[in-house]
N, CA, C and O atoms as CSV, one atom per row, in Angstrom:
chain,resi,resn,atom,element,x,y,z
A,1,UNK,N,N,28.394,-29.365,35.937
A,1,UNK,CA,C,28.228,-28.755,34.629
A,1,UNK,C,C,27.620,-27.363,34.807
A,1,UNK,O,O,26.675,-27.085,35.545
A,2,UNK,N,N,28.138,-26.736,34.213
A,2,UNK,CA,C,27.506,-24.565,33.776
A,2,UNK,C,C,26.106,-24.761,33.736
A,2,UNK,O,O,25.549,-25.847,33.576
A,3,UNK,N,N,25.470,-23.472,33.915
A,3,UNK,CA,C,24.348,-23.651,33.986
A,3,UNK,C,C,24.456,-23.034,32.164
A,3,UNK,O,O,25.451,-22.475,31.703
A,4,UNK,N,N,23.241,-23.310,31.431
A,4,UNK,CA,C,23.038,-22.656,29.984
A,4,UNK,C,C,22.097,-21.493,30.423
A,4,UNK,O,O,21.027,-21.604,31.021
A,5,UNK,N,N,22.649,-20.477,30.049
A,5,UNK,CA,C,22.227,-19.259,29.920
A,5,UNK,C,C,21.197,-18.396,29.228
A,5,UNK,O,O,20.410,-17.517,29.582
A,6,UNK,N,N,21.614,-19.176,27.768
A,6,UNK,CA,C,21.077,-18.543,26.422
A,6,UNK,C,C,21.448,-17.163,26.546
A,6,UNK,O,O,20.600,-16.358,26.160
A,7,UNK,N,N,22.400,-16.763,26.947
A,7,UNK,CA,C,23.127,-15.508,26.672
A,7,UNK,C,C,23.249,-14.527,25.214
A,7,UNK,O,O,22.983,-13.342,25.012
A,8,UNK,N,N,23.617,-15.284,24.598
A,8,UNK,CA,C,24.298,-15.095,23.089
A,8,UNK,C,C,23.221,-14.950,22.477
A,8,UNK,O,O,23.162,-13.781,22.096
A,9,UNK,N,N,22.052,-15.698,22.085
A,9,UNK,CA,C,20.692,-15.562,21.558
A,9,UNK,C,C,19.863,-14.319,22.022
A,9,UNK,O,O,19.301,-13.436,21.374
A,10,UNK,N,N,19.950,-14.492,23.024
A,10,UNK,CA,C,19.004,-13.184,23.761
A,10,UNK,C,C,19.333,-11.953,23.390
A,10,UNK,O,O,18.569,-11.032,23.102
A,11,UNK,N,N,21.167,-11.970,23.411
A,11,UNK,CA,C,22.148,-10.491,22.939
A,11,UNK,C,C,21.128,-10.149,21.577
A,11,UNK,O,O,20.425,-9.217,21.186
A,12,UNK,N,N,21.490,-11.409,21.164
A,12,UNK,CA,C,21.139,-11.033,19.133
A,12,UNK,C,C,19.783,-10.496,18.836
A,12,UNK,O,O,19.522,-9.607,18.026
A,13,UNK,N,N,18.986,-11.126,19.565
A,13,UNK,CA,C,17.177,-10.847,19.506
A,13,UNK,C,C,16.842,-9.359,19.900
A,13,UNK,O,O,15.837,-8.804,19.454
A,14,UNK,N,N,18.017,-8.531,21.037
A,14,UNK,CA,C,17.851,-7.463,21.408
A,14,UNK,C,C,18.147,-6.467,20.956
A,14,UNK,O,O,17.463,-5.453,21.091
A,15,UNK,N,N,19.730,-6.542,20.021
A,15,UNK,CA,C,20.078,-5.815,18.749
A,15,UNK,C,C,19.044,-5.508,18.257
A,15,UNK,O,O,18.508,-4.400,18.256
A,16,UNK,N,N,18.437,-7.188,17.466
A,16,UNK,CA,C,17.470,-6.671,16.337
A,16,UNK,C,C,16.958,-6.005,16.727
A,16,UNK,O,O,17.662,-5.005,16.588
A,17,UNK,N,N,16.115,-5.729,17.199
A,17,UNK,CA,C,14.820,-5.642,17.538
A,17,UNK,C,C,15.196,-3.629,17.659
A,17,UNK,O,O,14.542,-2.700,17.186
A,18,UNK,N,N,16.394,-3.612,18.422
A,18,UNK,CA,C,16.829,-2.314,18.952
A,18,UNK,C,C,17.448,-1.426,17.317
A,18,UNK,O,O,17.350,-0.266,16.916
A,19,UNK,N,N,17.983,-2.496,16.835
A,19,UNK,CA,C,18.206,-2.374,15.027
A,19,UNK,C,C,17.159,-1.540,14.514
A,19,UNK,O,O,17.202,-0.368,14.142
A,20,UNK,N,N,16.119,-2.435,14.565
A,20,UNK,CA,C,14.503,-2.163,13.447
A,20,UNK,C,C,13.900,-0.447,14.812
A,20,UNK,O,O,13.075,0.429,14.554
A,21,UNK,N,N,14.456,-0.562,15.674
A,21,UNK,CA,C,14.104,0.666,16.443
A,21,UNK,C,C,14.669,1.937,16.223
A,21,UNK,O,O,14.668,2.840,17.059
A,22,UNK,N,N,15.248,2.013,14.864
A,22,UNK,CA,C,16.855,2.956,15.355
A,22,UNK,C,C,15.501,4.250,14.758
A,22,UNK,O,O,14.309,4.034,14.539
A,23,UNK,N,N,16.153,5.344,14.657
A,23,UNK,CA,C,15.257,6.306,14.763
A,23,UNK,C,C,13.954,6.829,15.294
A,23,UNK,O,O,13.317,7.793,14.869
A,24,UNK,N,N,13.627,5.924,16.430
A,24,UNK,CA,C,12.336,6.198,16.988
A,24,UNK,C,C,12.324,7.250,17.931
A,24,UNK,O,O,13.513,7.400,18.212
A,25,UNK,N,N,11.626,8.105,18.612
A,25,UNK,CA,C,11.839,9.119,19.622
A,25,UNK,C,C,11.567,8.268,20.902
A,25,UNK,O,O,10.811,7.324,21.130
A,26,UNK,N,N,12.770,9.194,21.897
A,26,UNK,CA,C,13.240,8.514,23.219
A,26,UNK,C,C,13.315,7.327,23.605
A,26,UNK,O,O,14.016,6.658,22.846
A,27,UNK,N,N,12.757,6.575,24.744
A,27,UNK,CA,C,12.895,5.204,25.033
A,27,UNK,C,C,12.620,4.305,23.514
A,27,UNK,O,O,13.208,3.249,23.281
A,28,UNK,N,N,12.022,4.687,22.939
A,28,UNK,CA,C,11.455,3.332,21.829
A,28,UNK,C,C,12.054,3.053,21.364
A,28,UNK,O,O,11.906,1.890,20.990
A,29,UNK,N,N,13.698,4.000,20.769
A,29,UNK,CA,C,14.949,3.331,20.536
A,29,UNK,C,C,15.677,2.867,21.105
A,29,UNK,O,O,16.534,2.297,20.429
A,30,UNK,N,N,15.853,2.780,22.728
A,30,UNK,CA,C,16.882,2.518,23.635
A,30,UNK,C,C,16.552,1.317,24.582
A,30,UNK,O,O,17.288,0.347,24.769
A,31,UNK,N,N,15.357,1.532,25.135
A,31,UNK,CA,C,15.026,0.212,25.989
A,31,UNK,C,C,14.299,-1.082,25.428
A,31,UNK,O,O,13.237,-1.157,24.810
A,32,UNK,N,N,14.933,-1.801,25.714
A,32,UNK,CA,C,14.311,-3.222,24.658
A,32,UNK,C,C,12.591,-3.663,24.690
A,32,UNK,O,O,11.875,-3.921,23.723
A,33,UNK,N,N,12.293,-3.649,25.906
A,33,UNK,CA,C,10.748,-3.614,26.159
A,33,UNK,C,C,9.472,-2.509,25.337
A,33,UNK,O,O,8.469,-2.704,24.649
A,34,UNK,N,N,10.319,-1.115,25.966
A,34,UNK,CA,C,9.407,-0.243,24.648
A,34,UNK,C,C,9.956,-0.024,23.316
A,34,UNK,O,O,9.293,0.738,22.613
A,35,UNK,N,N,10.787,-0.411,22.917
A,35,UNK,CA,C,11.314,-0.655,21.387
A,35,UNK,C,C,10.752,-1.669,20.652
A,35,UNK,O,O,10.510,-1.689,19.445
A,36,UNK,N,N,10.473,-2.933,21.915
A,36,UNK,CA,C,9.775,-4.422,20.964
A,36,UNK,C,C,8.316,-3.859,20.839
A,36,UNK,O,O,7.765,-3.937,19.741
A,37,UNK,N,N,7.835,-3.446,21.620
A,37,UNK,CA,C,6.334,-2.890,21.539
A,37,UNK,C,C,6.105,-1.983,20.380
A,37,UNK,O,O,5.103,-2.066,19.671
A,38,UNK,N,N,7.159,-1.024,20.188
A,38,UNK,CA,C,6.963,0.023,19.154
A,38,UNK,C,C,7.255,-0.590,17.908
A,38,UNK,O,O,6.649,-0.256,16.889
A,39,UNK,N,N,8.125,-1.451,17.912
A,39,UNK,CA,C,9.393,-2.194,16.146
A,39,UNK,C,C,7.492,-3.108,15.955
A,39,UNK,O,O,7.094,-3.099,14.790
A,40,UNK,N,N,6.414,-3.850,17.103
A,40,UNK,CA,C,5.454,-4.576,16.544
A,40,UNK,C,C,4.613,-3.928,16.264
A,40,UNK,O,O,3.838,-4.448,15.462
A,41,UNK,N,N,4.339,-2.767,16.635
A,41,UNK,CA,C,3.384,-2.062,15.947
A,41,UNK,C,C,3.531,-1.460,15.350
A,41,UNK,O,O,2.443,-0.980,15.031
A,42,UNK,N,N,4.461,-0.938,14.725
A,42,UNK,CA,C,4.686,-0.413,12.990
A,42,UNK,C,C,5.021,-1.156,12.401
A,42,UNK,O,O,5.546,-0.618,11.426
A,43,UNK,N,N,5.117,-2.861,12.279
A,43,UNK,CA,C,5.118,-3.828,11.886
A,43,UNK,C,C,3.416,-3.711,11.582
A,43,UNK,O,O,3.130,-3.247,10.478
A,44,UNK,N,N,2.425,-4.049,12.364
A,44,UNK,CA,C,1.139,-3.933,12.214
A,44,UNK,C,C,0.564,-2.767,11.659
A,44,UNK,O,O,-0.572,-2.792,11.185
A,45,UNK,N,N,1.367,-1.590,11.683
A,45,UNK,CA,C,0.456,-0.368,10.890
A,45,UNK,C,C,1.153,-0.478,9.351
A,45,UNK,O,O,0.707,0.224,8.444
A,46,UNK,N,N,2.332,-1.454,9.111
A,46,UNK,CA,C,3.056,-1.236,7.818
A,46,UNK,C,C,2.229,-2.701,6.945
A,46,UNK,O,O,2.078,-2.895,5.738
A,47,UNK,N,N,1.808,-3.564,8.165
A,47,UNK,CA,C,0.902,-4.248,7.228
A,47,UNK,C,C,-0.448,-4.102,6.727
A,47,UNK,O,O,-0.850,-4.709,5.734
A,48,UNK,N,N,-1.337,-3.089,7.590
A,48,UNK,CA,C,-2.322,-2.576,7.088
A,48,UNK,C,C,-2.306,-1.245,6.279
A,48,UNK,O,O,-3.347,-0.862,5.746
A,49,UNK,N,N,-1.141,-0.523,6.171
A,49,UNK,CA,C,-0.865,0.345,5.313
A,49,UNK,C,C,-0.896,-0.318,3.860
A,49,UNK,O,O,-1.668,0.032,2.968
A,50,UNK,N,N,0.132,-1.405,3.750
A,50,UNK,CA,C,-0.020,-1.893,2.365
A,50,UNK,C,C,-1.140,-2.001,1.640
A,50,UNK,O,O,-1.265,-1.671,0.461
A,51,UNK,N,N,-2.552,-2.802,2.858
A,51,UNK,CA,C,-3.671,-2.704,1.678
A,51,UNK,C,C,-4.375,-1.888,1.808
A,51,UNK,O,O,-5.472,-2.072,1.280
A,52,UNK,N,N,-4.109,-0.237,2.744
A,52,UNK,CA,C,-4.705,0.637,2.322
A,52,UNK,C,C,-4.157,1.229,1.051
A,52,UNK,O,O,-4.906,1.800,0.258
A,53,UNK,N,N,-2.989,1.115,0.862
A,53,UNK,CA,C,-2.065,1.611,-0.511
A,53,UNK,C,C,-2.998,0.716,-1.972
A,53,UNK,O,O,-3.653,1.342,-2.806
A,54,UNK,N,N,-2.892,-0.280,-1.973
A,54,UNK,CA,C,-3.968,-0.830,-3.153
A,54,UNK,C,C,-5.347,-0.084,-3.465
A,54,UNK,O,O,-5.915,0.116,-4.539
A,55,UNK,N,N,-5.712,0.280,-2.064
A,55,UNK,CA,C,-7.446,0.555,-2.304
A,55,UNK,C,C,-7.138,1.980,-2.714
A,55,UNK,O,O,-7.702,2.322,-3.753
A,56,UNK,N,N,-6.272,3.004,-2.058
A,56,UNK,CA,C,-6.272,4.186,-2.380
A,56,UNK,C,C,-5.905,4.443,-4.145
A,56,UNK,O,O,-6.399,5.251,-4.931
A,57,UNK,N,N,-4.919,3.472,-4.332
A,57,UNK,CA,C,-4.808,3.778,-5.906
A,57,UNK,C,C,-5.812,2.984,-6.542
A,57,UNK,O,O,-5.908,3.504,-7.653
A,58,UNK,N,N,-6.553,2.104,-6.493
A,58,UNK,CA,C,-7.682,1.777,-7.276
A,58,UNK,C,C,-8.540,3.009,-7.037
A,58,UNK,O,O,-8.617,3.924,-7.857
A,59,UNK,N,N,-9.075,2.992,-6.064
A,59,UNK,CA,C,-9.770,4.536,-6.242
A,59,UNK,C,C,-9.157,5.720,-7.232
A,59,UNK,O,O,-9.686,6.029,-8.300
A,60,UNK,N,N,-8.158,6.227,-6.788
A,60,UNK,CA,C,-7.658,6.906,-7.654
A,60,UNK,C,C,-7.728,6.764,-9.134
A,60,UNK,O,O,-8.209,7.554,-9.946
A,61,UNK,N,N,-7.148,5.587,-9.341
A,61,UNK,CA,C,-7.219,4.816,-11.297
A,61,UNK,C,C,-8.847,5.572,-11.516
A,61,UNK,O,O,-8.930,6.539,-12.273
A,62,UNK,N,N,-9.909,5.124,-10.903
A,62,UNK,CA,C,-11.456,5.230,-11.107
A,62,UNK,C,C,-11.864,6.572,-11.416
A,62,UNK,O,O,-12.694,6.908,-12.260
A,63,UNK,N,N,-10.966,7.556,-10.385
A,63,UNK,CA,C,-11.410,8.877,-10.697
A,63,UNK,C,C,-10.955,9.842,-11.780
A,63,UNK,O,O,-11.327,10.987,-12.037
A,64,UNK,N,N,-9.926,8.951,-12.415
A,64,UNK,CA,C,-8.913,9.529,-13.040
A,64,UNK,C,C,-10.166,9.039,-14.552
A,64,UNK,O,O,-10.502,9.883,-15.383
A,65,UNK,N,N,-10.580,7.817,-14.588
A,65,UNK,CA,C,-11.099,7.432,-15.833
A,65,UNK,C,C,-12.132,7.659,-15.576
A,65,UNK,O,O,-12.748,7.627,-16.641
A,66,UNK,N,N,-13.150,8.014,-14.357
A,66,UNK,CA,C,-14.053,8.709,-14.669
A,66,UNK,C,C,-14.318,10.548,-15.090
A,66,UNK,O,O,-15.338,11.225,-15.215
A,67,UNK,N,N,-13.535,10.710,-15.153
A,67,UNK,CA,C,-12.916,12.029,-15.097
A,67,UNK,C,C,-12.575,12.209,-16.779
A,67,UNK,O,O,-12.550,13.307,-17.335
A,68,UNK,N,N,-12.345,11.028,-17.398
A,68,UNK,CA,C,-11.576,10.890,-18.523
A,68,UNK,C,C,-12.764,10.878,-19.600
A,68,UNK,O,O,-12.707,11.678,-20.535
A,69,UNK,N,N,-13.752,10.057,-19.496
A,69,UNK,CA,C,-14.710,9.770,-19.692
A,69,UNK,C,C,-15.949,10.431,-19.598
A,69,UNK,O,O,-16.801,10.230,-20.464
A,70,UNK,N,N,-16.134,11.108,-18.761
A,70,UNK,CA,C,-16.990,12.214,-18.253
A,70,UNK,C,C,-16.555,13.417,-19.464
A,70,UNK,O,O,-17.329,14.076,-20.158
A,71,UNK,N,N,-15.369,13.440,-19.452
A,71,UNK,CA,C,-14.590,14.868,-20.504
A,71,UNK,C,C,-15.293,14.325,-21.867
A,71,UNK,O,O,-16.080,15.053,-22.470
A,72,UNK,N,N,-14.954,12.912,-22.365
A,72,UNK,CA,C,-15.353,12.884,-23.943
A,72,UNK,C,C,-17.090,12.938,-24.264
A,72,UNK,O,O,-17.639,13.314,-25.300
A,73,UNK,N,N,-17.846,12.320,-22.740
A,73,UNK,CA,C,-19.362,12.361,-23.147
A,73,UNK,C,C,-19.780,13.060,-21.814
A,73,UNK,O,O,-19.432,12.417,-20.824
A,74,UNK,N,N,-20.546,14.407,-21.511
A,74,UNK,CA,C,-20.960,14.266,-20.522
A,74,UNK,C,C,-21.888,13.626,-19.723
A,74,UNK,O,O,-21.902,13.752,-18.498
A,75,UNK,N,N,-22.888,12.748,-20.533
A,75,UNK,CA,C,-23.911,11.912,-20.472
A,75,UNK,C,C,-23.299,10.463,-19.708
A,75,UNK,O,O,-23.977,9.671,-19.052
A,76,UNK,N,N,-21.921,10.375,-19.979
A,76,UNK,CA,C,-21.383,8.757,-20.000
A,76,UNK,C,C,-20.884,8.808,-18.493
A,76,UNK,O,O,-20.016,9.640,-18.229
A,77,UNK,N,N,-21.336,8.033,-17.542
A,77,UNK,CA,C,-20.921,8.012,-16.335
A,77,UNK,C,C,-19.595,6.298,-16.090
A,77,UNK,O,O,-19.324,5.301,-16.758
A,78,UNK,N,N,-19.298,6.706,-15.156
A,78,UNK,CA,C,-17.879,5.765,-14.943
A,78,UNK,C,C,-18.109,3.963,-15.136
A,78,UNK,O,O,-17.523,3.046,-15.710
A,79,UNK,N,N,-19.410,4.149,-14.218
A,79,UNK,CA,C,-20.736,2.573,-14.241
A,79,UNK,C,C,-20.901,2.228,-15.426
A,79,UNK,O,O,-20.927,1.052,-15.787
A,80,UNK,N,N,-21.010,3.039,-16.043
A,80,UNK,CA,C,-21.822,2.805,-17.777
A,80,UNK,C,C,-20.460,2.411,-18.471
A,80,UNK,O,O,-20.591,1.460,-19.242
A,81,UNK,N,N,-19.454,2.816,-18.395
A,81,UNK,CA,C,-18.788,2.467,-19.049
A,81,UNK,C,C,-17.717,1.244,-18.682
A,81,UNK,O,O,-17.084,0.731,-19.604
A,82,UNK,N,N,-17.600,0.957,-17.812
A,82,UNK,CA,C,-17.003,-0.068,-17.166
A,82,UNK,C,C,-18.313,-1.248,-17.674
A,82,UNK,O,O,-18.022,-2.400,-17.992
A,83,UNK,N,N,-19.638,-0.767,-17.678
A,83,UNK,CA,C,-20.252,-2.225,-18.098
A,83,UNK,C,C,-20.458,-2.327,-19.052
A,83,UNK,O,O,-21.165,-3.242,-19.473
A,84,UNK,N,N,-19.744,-1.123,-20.045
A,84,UNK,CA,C,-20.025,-1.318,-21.526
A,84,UNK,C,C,-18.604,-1.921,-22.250
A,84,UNK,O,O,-18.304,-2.031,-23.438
A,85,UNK,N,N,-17.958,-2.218,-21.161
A,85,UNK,CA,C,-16.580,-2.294,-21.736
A,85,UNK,C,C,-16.838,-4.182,-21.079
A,85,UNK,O,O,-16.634,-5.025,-21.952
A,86,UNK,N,N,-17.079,-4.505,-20.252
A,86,UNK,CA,C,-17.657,-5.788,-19.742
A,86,UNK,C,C,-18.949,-6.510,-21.011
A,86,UNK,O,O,-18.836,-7.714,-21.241
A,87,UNK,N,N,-19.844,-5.893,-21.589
A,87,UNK,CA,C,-20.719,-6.627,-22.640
A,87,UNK,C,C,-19.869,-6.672,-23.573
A,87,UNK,O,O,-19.950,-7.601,-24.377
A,88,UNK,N,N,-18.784,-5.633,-23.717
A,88,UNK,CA,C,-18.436,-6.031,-25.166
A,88,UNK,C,C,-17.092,-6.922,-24.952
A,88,UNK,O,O,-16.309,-7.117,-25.882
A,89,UNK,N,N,-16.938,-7.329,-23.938
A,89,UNK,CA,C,-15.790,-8.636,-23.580
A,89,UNK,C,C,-14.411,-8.178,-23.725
A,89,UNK,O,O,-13.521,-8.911,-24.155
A,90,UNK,N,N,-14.167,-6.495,-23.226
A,90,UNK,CA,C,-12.975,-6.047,-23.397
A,90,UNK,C,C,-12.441,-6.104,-21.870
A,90,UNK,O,O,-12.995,-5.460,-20.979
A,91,UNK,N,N,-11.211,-7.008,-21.626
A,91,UNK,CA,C,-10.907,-6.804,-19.885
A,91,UNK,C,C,-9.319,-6.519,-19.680
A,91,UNK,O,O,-8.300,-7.201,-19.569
A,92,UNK,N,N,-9.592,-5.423,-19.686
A,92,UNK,CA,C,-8.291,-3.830,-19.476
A,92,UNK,C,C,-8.421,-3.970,-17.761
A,92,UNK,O,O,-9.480,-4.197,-17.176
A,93,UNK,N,N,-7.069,-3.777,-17.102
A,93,UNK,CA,C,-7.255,-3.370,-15.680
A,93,UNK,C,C,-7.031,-1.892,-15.789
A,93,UNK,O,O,-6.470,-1.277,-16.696
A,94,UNK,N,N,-7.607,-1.419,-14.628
A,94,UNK,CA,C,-8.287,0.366,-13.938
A,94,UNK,C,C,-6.712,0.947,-14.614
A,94,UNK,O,O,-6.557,1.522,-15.692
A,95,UNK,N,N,-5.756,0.619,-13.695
A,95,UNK,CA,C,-4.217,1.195,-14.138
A,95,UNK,C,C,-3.581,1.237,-15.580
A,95,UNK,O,O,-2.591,1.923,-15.832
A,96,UNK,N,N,-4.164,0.529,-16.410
A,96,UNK,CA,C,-3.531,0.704,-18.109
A,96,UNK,C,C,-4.678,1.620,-18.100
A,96,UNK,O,O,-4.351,2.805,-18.166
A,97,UNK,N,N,-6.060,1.357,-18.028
A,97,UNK,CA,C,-6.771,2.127,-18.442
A,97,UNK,C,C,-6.678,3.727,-18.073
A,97,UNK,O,O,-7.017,4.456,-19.006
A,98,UNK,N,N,-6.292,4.364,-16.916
A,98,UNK,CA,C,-5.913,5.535,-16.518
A,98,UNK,C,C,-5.154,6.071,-16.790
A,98,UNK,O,O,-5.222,7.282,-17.000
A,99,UNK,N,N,-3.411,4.899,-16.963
A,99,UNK,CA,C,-2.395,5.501,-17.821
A,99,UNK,C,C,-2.674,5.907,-19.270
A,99,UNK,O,O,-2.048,6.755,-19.907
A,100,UNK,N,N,-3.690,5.186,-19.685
A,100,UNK,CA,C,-4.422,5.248,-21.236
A,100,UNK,C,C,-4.667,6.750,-21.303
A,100,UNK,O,O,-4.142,7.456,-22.164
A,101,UNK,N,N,-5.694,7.327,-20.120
A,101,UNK,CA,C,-6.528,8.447,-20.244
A,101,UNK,C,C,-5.830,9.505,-19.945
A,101,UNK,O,O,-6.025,10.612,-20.448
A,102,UNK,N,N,-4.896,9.217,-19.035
A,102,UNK,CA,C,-3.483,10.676,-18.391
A,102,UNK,C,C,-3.244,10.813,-19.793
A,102,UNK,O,O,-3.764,11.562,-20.621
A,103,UNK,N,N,-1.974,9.568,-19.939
A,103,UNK,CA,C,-0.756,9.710,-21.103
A,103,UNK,C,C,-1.468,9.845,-23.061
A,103,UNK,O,O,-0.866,10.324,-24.022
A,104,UNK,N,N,-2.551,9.372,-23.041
A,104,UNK,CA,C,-2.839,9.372,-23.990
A,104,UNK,C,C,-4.370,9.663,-24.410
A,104,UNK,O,O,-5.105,8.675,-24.393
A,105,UNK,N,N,-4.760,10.503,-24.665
A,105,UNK,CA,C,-5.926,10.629,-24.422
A,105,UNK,C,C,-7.199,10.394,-25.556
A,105,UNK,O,O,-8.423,10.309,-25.461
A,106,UNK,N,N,-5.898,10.321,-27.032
A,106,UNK,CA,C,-6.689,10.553,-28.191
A,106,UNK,C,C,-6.932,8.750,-28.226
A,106,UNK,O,O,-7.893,8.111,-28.654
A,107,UNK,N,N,-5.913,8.374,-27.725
A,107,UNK,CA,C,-6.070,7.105,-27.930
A,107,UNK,C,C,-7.034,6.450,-27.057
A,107,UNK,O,O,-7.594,5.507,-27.615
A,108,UNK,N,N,-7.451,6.696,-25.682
A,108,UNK,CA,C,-8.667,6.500,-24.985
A,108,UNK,C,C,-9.706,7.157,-25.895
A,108,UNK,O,O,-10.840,6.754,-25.634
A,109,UNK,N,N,-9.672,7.711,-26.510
A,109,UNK,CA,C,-11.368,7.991,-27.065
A,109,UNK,C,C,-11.583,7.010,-27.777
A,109,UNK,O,O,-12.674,6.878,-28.332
């Protein structure tokens, strides 16, 4: 009996991999070893990118409504009003609230 190879599997795994590589500079698109190394670590920088992408726009939302807020009182700081909006049992997330203060402003006051 043939020996089994796993020929056919191995082909396919090397595509991919050479697939998810296509535009990389020199070897990282062409040789399968530094292509798998490079396709896993922008795998790993695209998963810690994502939750730097959350934190950067929450920040952002914050500065935008403290900014918003600051304009109608100068006395009223971003703290103060986030816990004045918490006693009085109103719970808006940062992003309506910023689109509130960009797009509409008479209506945030």
């Amino acid at each position: 009996m043939a020996r089994s190879r796993n020929k056919v599997p191995a082909h396919a795994r090397h595509k991919k991999i050479l697939k998810a590589a296509k535009g990389y500079r020199g070897a990282r698109s062409k040789q399968f070893r530094t292509a798998h190394a490079a396709v896993w670590k922008a795998g790993q920088y695209a998963y810690v990118g994502r939750k730097v992408k959350k934190r950067s726009f929450r920040s952002l939302w914050i500065q935008r409504i403290n900014a918003a807020v600051r304009e109608l009182d100068e006395n009223m700081t971003y703290s103060r009003f986030i816990g004045g909006l918490n006693k009085a049992g109103i719970e808006m997330d940062r992003k309506v609230m910023s689109d509130l203060a960009i797009g509409e402003p008479e209506a945030f006051a």
